[in-house]
N, C-alpha and C positions, 0 to 999 in steps of 0.2 A: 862671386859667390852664386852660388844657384839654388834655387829654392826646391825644398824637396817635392813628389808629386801629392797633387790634392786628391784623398779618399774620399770619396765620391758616395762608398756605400751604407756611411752610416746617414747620411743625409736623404739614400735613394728609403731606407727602411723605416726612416723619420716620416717619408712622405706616403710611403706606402698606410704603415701605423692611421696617420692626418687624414689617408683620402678613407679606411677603412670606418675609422671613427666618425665620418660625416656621414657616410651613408648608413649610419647604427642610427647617431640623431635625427637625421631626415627620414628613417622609416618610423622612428619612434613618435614625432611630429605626425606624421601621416596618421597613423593608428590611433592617436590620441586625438586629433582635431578634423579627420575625415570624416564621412556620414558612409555608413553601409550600405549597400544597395538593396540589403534584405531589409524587408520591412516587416515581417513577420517574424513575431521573436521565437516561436514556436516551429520553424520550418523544419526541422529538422525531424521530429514527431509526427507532424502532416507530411511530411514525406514519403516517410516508413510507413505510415498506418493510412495514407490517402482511402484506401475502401474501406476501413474500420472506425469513420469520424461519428458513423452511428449511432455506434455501440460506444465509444466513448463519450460522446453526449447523454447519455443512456447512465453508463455509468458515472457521471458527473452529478447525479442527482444521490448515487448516494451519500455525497458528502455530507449530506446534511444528517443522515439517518440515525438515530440512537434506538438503544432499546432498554427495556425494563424484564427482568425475569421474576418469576413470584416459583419458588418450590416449597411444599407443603404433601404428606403422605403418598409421595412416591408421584405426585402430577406436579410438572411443569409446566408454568403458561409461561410466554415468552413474548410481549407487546412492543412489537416496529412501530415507528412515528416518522413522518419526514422532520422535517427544519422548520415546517408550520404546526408543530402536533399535531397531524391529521396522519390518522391510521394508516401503514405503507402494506394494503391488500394485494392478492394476485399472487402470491411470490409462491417459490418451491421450497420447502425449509428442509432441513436434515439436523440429526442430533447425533452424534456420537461418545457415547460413556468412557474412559477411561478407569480400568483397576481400581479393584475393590467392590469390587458386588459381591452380594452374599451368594452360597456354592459356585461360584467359578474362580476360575486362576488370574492372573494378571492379563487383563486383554480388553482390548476395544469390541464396542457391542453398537453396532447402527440400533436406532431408536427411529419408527416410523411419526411422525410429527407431521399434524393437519392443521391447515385455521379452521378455528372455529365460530370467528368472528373475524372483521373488518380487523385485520394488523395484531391480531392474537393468534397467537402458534403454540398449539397444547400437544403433549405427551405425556401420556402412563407408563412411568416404566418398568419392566417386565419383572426385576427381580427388586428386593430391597435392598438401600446402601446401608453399607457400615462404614463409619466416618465421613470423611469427605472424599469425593469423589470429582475430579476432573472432567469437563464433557465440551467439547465446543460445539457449538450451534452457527450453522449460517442458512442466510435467506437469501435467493435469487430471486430477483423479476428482470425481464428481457430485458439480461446483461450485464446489470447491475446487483451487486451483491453485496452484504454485510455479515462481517463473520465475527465471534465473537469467544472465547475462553471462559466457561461459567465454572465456579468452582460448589459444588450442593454438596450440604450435609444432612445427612441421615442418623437415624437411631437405630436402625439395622434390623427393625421391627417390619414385618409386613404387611402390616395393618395398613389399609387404604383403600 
């Protein structure tokens, strides 16, 4: 009797399969229990921005920043603070109105906005609201900015 020949290739695709699987768990092992070379978990953002670490130091201080707005006959005062309540002076402010001012049509209206004090930013504005009116507000100082979505209501009166 003769024995029939031995197939060879389900045994070669078993070891194939066995060596593929080892080097799945040994890179898995690796990744999991090696130490990275990077040691700055941030590199990737100091990479890209290496000359802009300034300006984002800069603006890392406005995390802290809140503001308080007060509107009353057409004047808004608008009070920056850092993260110590101490007034956030210096800055550039801008205002812009969103629809609904009395005689105009649906449209955005820049509002010139000064401090008047130490982290207070006041505007008069130009016509009177009727109902509520949308406007956001933001303040720059070198770099750093806080902006803000103020929602004022008016009586549509223009007395002030």
């Amino acid at each position: 009797m003769s024995r029939p020949p031995i197939n060879y290739w389900p045994l070669m695709i078993g070891a194939i399969g066995i060596f593929f699987l080892g080097i799945t768990g040994w890179s898995i092992y690796r990744a999991a229990s090696g130490v990275s070379s990077v040691t700055d978990p941030a590199y990737y953002s100091h990479g890209l921005k290496y000359n802009n670490t300034d300006i984002e130091l800069r603006a890392a201080e406005t995390m802290g920043w809140t503001m308080e707005a007060n509107f009353k006959d057409r004047h808004l005062e608008v009070m920056v603070f850092n993260r110590d309540q101490q007034p956030v002076s210096g800055g550039q402010a801008s205002l812009a109105l969103h629809a609904g001012l009395a005689g105009t049509k649906s449209t955005t209206i820049g509002v010139t906005i000064s401090e008047t004090a130490p982290g207070i930013y006041s505007a008069t504005l130009p016509l009177a609201i009727e109902g509520e009116v949308s406007a956001d507000f933001s303040m720059s100082r070198q770099g750093a900015a806080i902006q803000r979505r103020l929602l004022l209501a008016g009586s549509g009166n223009s007395n002030g």
